[in-house]
C-alpha positions as CSV (number, residue, x, y, z in Angstrom):
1,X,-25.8,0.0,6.3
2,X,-24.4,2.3,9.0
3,X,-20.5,3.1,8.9
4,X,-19.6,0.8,11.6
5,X,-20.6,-2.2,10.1
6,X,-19.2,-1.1,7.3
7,X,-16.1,-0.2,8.9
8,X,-16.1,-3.8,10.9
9,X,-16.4,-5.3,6.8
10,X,-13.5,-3.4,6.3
11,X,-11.2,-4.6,8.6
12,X,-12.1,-8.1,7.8
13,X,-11.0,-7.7,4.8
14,X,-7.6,-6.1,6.1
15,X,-7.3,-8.8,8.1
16,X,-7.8,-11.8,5.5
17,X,-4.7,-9.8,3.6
18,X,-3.0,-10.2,6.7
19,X,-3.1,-7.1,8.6
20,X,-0.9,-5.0,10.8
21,X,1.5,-7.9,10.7
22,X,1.9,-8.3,6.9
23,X,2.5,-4.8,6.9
24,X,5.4,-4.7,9.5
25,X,7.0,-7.8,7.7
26,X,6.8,-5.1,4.7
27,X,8.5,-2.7,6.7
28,X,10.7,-5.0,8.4
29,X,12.3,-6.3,5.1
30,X,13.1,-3.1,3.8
31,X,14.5,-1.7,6.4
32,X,17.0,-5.0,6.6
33,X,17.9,-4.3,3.3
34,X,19.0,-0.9,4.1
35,X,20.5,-1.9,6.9
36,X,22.3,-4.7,5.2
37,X,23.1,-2.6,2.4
38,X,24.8,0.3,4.3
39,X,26.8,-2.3,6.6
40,X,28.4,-4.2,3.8
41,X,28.3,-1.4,0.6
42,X,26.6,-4.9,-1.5
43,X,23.5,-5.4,-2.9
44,X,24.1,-9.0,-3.5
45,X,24.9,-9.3,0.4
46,X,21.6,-6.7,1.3
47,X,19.4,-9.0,-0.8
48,X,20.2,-12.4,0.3
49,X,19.6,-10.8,4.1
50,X,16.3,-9.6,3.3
51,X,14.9,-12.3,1.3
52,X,16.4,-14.5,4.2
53,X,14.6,-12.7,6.9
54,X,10.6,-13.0,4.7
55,X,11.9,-16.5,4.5
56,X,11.9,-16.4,8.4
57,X,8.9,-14.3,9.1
58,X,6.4,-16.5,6.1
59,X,8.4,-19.8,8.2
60,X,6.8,-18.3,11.9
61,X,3.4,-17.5,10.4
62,X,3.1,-21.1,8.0
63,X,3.6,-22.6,11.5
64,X,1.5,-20.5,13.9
65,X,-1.0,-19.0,12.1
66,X,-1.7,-21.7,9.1
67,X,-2.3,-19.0,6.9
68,X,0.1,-19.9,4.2
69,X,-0.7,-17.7,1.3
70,X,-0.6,-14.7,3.3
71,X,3.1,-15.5,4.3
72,X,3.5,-16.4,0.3
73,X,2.5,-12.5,-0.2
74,X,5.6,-11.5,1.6
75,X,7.8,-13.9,-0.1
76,X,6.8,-13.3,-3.7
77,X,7.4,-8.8,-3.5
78,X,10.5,-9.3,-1.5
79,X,11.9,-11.8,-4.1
80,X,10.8,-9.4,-7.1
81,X,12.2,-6.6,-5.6
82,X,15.5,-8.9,-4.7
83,X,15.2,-9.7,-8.3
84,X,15.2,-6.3,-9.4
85,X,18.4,-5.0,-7.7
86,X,20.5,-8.4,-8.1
87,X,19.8,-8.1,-12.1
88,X,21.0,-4.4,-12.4
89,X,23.5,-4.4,-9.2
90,X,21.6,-1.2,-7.9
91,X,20.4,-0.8,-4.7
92,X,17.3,1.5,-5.5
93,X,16.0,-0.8,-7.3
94,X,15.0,-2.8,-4.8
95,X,12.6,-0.1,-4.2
96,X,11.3,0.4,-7.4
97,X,8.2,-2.3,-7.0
98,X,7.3,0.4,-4.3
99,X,7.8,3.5,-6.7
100,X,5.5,2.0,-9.2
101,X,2.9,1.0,-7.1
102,X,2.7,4.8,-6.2
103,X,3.1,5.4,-9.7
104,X,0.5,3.6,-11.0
105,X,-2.2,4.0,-7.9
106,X,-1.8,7.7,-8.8
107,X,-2.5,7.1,-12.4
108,X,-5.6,4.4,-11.7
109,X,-6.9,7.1,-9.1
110,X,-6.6,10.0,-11.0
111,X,-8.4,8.2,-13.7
112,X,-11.3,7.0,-12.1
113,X,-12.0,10.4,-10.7
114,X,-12.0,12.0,-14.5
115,X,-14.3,9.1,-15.7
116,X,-16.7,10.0,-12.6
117,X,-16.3,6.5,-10.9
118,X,-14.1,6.8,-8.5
119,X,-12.3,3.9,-6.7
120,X,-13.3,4.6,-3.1
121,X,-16.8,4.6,-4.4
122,X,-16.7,1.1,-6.2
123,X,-14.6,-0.4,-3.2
124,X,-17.0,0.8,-0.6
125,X,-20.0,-0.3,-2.7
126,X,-18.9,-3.6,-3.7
127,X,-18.7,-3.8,0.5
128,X,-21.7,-2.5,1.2
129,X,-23.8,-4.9,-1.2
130,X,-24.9,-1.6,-2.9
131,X,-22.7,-2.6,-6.0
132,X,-22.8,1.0,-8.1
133,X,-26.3,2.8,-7.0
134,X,-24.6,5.4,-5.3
135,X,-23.6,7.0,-8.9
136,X,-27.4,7.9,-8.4
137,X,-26.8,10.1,-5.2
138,X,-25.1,13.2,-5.9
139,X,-24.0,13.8,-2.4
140,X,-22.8,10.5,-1.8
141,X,-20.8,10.6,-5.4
142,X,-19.5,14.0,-4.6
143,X,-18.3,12.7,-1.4
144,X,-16.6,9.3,-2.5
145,X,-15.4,11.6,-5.6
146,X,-13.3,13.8,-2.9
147,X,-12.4,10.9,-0.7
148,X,-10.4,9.2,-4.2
149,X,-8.8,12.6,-4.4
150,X,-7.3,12.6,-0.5
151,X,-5.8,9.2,-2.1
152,X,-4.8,10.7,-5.6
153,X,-3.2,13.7,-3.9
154,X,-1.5,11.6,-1.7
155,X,-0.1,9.0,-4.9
156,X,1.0,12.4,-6.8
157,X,2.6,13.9,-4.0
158,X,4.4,10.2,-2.9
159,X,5.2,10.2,-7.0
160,X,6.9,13.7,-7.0
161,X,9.3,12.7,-4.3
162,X,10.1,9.3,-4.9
163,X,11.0,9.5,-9.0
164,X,13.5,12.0,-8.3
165,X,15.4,9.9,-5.3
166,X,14.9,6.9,-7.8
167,X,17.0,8.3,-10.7
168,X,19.4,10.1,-8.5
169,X,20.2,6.6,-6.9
170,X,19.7,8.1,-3.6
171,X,19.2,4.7,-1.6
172,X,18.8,5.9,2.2
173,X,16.6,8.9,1.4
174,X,14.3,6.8,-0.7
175,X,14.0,4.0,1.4
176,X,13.3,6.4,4.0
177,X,10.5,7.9,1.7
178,X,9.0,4.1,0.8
179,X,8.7,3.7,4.3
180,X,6.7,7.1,5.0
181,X,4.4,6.9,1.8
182,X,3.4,3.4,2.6
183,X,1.1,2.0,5.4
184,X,1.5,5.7,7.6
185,X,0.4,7.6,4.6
186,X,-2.1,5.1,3.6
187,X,-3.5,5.3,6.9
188,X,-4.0,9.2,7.6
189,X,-5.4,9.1,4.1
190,X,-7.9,6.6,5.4
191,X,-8.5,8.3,8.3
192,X,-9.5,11.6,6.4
193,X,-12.3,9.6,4.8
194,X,-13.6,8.3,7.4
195,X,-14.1,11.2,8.9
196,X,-15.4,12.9,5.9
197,X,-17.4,9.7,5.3
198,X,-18.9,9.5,9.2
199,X,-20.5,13.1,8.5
200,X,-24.6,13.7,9.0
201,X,-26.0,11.8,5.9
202,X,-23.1,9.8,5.3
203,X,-23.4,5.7,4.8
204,X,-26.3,5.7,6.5
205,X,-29.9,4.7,5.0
């Protein structure tokens, strides 16, 4: 299977999650809770706002798109990370969902890559068909081994930043931070590896 195809499988399955658009919703709801929050100095105020919004944007997609779980995606983290800050009356907590996830994608990452499966290599082989004979390449192993590291490095770095703004309560500078480390960062980490991935021998048999 040559890269493209695999890259076309790819985005498929990016857009069955929702794509570009669940993402800005993401982004969207954040940033009105920042917003929200730094207009009128209360979480409980910032929260209702956000979750009010995803209540807007899931309404719009239920009704153009039919697609109702996807919308249901946005509902369900904004309402855990509402939860979050209306239980401990702290704004940076409605951020933590997003420091954990960095958290423990580092962690999950890091670990696959010691144990010599790495996720990029499982993920890209489930999509391929191929299941886990790539283990049996070295070349291809050493290549899905350093393309789970771009992604690791990127979780530890994310991790190093965000922890710190987390326990300082610094809510501007890590919402700021969330922002950056999500969907951009993913996406120059994904673009890194398909690069790497779209070299002379790569994907293609």
């Amino acid at each position: 299977m040559r890269l493209a195809l695999l890259t076309e499988k790819s985005l498929s399955l990016f857009a069955a999650v929702g794509g570009w658009r669940t993402v800005a919703e993401g982004v969207a709801s954040r940033v009105v809770f920042l917003i929200a929050y730094l207009v009128s100095g209360k979480v409980v105020t910032a929260e209702l706002i956000a979750v009010g919004a995803v209540v807007v944007f899931a309404g719009i997609r239920a009704f153009t798109d039919r697609k109702y779980w996807q919308a249901a995606i946005g509902l369900v983290i904004t309402g855990l990370s509402a939860l979050l800050a209306g239980s401990t009356g702290q704004a940076v907590d409605y951020y933590l969902p997003s420091v954990l996830m960095q958290v423990i994608g580092g962690a999950v990452f890091l670990l696959s890559i010691l144990v010599r499966l790495p996720v990029i290599g499982v993920v890209l082989g489930m999509a391929r068909g191929e299941r886990f004979s790539w283990r049996r390449d070295p070349l291809q192993r050493r290549r899905y081994q350093l393309c789970t590291g771009i992604f690791s490095a990127k979780f530890i770095m994310v991790t190093a930043v965000l922890v710190p703004l987390y326990s300082h309560g610094m809510v501007t500078p890590l919402a700021i931070a969330t922002l950056l480390s999500g969907a951009p960062a993913a996406g120059v980490c994904g673009y890194l590896c398909w690069r790497f991935l779209r070299a002379p021998g790569a994907l293609v048999r």
